[in-house]
C-alpha positions in Angstrom: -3.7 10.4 4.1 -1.0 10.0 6.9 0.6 6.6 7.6 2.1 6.3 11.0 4.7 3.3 12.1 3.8 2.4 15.9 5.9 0.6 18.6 4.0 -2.3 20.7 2.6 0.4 22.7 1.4 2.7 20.5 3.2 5.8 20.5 4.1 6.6 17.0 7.5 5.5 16.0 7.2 7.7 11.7 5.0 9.7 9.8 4.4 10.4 6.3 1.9 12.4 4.3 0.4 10.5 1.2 -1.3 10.7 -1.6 -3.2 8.2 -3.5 -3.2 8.6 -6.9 -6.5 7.2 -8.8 -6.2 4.0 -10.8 -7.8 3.6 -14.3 -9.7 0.7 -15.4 -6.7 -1.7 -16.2 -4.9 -0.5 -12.9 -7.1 -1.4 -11.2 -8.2 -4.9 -12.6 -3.9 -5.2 -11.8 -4.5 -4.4 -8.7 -7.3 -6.9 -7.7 -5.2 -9.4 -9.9 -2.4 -8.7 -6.9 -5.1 -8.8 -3.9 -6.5 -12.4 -5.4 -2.8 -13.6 -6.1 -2.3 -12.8 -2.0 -5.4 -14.3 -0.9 -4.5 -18.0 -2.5 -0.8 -18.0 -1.7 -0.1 -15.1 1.1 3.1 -15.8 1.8 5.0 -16.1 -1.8 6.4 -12.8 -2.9 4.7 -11.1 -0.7 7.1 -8.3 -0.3 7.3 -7.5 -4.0 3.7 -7.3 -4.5 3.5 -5.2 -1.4 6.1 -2.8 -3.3 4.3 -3.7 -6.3 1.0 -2.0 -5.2 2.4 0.9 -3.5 4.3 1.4 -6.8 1.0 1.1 -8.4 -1.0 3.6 -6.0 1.0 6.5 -5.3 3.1 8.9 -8.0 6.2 8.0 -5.9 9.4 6.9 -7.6 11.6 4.6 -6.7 14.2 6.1 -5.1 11.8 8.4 -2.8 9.9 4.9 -2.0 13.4 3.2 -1.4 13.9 5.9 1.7 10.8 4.2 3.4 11.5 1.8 6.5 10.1 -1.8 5.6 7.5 -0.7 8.3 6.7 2.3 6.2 5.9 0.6 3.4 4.0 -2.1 5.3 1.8 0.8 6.2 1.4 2.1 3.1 0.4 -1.2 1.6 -2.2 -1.7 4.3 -3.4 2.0 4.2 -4.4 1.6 0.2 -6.0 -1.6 0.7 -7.9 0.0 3.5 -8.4 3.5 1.6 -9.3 1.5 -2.1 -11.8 -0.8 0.1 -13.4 2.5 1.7 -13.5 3.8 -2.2 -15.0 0.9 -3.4 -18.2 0.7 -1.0 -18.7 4.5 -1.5 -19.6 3.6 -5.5 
C-alpha cells in the first residue's frame, strides 16, 4: 500500500511504499485490545499506541520507523486501521 502525507490543499507533501505484514491470532486480539483502549480514552497515550500498532503491523524496525515524519506515521496508523477494517469485512 502507499501512504501519502497531504498539505491543506491536497497536493502530496511524502510517500512511502508499505507492506502489511499479517497478524496471527494473539496479534491480533493485541491489536483490537489497542483499538478498544483508544475508543474509551482517545486521548491518553495516544502516540505510543499509534507507534505501538504500526510496530505491530508492518516488519519495520525501529530505526527505519524512527526516519518517519510524525505525519508519516499518523498515516500509517490510519492506513492499517483502514486496510485491517477492509480485511476484516472481506472474511
Amino acid at each position: 500500500m502507499i501512504i501519502e502525507v497531504k498539505d491543506e490543499n491536497g497536493e502530496v507533501l511524502s510517500s512511502r511504499q508499505v507492506e502489511l505484514k499479517e497478524l496471527n491470532l494473539l496479534e491480533r486480539g493485541k491489536f483490537l485490545d489497542i483499538l478498544v483502549d483508544f475508543q474509551v480514552n482517545p486521548k491518553k497515550n495516544y502516540f505510543s499506541r499509534m507507534i505501538e500498532i504500526c510496530r505491530m503491523c508492518t516488519d519495520y524496525p525501529d530505526d527505519e520507523l524512527n526516519k518517519f515524519s510524525d505525519a508519516e506515521l499518523l498515516q500509517l496508523f490510519n492506513a492499517i486501521i483502514e486496510e485491517k477494517n477492509k480485511t476484516k469485512k472481506k472474511n
